[in-house]
One Martini backbone bead per residue (centre of mass of N, CA, C, O) as a GRO file, in nm:
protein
  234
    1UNK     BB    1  10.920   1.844  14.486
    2UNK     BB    2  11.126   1.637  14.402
    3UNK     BB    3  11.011   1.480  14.060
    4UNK     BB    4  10.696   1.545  14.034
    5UNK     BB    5  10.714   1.637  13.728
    6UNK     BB    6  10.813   1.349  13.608
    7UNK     BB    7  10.588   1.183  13.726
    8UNK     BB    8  10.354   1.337  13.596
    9UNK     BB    9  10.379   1.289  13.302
   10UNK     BB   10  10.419   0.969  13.320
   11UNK     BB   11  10.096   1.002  13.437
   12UNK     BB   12  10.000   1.120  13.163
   13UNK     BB   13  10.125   0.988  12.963
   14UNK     BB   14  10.076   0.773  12.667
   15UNK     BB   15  10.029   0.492  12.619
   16UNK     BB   16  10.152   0.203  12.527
   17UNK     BB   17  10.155  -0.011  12.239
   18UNK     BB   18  10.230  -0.323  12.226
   19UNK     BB   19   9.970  -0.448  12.027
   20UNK     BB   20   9.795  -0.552  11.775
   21UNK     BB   21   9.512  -0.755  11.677
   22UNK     BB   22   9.362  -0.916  11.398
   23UNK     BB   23   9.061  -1.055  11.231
   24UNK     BB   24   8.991  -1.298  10.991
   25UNK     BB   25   8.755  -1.356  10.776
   26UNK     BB   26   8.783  -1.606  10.527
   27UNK     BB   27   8.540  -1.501  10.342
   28UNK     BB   28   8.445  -1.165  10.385
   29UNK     BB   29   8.730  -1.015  10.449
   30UNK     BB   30   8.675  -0.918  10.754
   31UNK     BB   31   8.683  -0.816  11.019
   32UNK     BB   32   8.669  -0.973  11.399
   33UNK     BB   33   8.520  -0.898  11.697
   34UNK     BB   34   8.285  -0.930  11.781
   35UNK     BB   35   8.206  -1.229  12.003
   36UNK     BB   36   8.510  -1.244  12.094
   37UNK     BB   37   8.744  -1.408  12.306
   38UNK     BB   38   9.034  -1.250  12.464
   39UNK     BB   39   9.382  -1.373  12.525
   40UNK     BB   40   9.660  -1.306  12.703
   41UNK     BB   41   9.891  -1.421  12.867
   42UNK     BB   42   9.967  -1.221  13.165
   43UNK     BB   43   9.749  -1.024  13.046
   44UNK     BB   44   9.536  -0.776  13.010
   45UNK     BB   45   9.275  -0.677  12.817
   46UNK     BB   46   9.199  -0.604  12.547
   47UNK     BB   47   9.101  -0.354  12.348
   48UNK     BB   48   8.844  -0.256  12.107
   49UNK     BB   49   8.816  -0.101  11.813
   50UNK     BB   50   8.646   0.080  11.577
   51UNK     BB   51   8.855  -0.170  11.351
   52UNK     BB   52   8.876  -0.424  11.489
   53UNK     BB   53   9.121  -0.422  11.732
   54UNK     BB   54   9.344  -0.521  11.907
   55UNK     BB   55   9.468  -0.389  12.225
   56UNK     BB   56   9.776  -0.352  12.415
   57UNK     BB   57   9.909  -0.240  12.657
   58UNK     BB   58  10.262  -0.106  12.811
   59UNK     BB   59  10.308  -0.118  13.144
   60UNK     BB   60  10.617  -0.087  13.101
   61UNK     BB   61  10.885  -0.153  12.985
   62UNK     BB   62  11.046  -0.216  12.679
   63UNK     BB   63  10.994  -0.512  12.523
   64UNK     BB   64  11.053  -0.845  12.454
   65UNK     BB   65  10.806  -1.084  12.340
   66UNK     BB   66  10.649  -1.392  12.428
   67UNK     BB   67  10.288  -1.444  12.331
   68UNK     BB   68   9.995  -1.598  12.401
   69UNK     BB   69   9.682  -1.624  12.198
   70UNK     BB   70   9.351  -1.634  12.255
   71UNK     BB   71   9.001  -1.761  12.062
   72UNK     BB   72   8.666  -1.710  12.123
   73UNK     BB   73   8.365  -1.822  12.022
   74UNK     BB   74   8.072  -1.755  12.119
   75UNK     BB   75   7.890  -1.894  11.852
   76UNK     BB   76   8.074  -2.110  11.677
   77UNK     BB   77   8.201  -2.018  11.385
   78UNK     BB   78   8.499  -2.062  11.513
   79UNK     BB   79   8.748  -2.163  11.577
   80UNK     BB   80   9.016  -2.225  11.826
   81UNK     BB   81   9.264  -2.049  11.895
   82UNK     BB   82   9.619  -2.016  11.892
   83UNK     BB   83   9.906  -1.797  11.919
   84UNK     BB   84  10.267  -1.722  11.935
   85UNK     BB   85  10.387  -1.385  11.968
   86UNK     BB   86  10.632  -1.206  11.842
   87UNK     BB   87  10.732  -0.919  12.049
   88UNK     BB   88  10.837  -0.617  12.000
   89UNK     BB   89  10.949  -0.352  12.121
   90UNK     BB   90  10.840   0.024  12.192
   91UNK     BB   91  11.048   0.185  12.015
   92UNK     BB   92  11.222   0.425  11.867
   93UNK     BB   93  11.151   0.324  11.524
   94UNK     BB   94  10.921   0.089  11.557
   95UNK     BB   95  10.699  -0.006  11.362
   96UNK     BB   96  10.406  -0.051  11.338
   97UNK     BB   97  10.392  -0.310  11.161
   98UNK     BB   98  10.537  -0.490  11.418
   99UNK     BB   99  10.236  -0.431  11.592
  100UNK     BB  100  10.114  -0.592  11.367
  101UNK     BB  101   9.832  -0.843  11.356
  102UNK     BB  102   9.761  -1.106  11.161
  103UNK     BB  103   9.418  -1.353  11.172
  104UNK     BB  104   9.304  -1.639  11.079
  105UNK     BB  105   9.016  -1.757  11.054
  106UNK     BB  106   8.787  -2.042  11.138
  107UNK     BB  107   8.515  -2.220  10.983
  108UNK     BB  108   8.234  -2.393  11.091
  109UNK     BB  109   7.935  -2.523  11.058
  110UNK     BB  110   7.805  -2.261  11.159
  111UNK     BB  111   7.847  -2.090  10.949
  112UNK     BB  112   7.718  -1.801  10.762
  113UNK     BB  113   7.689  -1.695  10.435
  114UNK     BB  114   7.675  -1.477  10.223
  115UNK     BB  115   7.465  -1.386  10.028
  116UNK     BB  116   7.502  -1.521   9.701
  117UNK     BB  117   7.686  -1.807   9.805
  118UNK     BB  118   7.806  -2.036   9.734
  119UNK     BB  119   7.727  -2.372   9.933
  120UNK     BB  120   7.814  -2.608  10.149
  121UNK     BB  121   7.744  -2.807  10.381
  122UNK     BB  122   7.783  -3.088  10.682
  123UNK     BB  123   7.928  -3.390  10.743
  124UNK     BB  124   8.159  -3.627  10.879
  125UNK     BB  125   8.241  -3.947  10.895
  126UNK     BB  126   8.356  -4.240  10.895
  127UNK     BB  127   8.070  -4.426  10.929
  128UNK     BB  128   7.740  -4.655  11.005
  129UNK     BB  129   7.808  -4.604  11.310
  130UNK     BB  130   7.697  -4.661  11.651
  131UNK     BB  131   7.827  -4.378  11.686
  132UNK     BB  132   7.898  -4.138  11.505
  133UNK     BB  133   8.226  -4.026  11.398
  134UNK     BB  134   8.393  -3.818  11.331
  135UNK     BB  135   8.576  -3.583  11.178
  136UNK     BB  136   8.889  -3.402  11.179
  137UNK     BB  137   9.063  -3.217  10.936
  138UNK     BB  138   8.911  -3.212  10.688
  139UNK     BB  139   8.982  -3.107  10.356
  140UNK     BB  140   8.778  -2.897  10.153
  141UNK     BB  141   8.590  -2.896   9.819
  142UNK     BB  142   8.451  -2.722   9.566
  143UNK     BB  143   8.357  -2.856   9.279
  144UNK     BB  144   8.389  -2.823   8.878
  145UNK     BB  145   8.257  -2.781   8.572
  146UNK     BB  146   8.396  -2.590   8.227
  147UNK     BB  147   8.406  -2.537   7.944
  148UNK     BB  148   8.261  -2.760   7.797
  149UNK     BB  149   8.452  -3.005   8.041
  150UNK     BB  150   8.768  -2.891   8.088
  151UNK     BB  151   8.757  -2.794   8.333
  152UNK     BB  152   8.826  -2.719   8.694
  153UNK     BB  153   8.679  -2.605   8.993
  154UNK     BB  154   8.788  -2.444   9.301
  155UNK     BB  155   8.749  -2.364   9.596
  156UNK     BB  156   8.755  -2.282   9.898
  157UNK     BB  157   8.917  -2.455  10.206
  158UNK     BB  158   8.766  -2.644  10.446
  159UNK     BB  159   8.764  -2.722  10.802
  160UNK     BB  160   8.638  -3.016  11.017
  161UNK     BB  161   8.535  -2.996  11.296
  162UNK     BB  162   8.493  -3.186  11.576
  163UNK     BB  163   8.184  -3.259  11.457
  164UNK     BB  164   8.258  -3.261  11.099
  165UNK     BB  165   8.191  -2.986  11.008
  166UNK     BB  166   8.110  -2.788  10.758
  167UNK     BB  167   8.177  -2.481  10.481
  168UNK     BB  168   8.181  -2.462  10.166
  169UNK     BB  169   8.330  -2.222   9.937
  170UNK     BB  170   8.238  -1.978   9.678
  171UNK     BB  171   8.349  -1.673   9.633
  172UNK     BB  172   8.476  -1.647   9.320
  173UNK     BB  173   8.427  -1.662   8.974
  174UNK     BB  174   8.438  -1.445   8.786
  175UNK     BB  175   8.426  -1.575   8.427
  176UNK     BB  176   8.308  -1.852   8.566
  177UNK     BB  177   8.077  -2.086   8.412
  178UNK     BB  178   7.913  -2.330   8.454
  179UNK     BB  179   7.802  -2.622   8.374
  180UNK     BB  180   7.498  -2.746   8.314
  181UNK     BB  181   7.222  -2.895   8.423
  182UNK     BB  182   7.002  -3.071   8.206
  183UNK     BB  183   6.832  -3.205   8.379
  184UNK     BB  184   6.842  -2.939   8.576
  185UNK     BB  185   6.724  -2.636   8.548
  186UNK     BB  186   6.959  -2.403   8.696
  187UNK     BB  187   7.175  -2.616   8.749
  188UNK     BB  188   7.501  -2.764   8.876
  189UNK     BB  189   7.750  -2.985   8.906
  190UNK     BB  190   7.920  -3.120   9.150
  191UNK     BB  191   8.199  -3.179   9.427
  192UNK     BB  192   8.393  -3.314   9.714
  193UNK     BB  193   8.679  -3.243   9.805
  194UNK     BB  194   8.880  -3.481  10.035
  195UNK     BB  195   9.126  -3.404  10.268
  196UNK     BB  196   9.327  -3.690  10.466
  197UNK     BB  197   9.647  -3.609  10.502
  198UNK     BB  198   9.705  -3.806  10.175
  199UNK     BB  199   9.403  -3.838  10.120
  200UNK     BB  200   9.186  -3.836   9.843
  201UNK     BB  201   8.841  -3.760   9.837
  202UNK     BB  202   8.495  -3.804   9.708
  203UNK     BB  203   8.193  -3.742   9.578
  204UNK     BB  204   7.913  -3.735   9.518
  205UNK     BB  205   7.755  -3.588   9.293
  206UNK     BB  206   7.537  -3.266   9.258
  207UNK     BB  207   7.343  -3.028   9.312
  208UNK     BB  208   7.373  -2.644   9.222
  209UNK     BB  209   7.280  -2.309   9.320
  210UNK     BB  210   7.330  -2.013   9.269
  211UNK     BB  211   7.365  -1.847   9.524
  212UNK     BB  212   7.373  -2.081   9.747
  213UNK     BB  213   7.289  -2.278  10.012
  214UNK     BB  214   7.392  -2.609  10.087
  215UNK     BB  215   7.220  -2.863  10.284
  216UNK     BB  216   7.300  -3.197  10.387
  217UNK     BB  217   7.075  -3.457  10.462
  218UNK     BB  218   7.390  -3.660  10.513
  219UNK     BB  219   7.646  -3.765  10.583
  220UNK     BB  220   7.916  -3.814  10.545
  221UNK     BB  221   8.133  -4.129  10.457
  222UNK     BB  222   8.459  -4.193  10.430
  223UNK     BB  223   8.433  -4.517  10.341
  224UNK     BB  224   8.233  -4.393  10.075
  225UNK     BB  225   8.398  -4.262   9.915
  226UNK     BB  226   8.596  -4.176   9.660
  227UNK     BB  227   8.847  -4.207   9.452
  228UNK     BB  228   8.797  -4.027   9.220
  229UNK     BB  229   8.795  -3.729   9.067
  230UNK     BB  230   8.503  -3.845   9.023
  231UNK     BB  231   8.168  -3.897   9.033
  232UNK     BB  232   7.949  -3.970   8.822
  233UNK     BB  233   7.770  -4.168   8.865
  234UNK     BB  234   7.578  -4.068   9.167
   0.00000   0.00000   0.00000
């Protein structure tokens, strides 16, 4: 039969990956697999490898494409995902590197710090109205002072998700170490620097344990945060 050689190659030939995408924890700084239901629109579900990278095969001629891909945590620990990769052809001469594609995930106020992590928990919202109003997207982080009150330290940034929950964390301190907390035999004090907009407010200061989570006990309201960079009476 003419042609049945080609026919044959053609559906035994090994399929061509059109991209693969890995998710990134930016606190433990590991791709993230399990967990995410992951789709990109009009393809086929992508494959997940032993290396946590999602991978869509190619189906059809090579082409340049523009692909939106959305990604749900399963157990709410990242905000919800999605963005447009402009996708190369997978021709000849296009390098590996063209058709990986690395993406920061967001953690939720769900999220669980490893072990040994400074951080803090909490909730923010408006003001003490019933019921309370969320904060979303006040952008956070735990600040202290060093170096025998003359520096200040600031941690990674956490973003509130829509529940107004946050987690911020110190993930290094390197030869940091903090000013001691006098009062309080093996604490240091600390404080949450929240911007949101263009507005920059601080909680009051409190203390923190190394390499603990803190969570606190009563949501931060919007309205009652101070102005200044510190807030030291409190």
């Amino acid at each position: 039969m003419a042609g049945a050689p080609d026919m044959i190659r053609f559906a035994l030939a090994p399929q061509r990956a059109m991209f693969a995408l890995e998710f990134i924890d930016p606190i433990r700084g590991d791709r993230v697999g399990t967990g995410l239901r992951v789709a990109a629109a009009g393809l086929a579900p992508p494959a997940l490898t032993p290396s946590n990278r999602f991978v869509w095969l190619d189906r059809g001629p090579p082409e340049e494409r523009r692909i939106r891909v959305e990604a749900i945590s399963v157990d709410g620990r990242f905000a919800p995902f999605e963005d447009m990769l402009r996708v190369p052809a997978h021709e000849e001469g296009v390098k590996a590197s063209a058709l990986l594609f690395r993406r920061r995930l967001r953690p939720t106020g769900l999220y669980e710090p490893p072990t040994g992590m400074i951080a803090v928990g909490g909730m923010l919202v408006e003001d003490d109205g019933s019921p309370a109003v969320a904060v979303a997207g006040a952008r956070i982080r735990i600040q202290f002072r060093y170096a025998e009150d003359l520096e200040t330290f600031s941690g990674c940034t956490a973003v509130s998700d829509p529940k107004g929950r946050f987690i911020a964390v110190v993930r290094r301190l390197g030869d940091v170490r903090p000013d001691p907390d006098r009062q309080f035999p093996g604490t240091f004090r600390a404080w949450l620097r929240l911007k949101r907009g263009g507005e920059v407010r601080v909680s009051p200061a409190f203390s923190l344990r190394l390499g603990r989570l803190t969570r606190m006990a009563a949501p931060l309201q919007w309205a009652k945060l101070g102005l200044r960079e510190i807030d030291e009476d409190a």
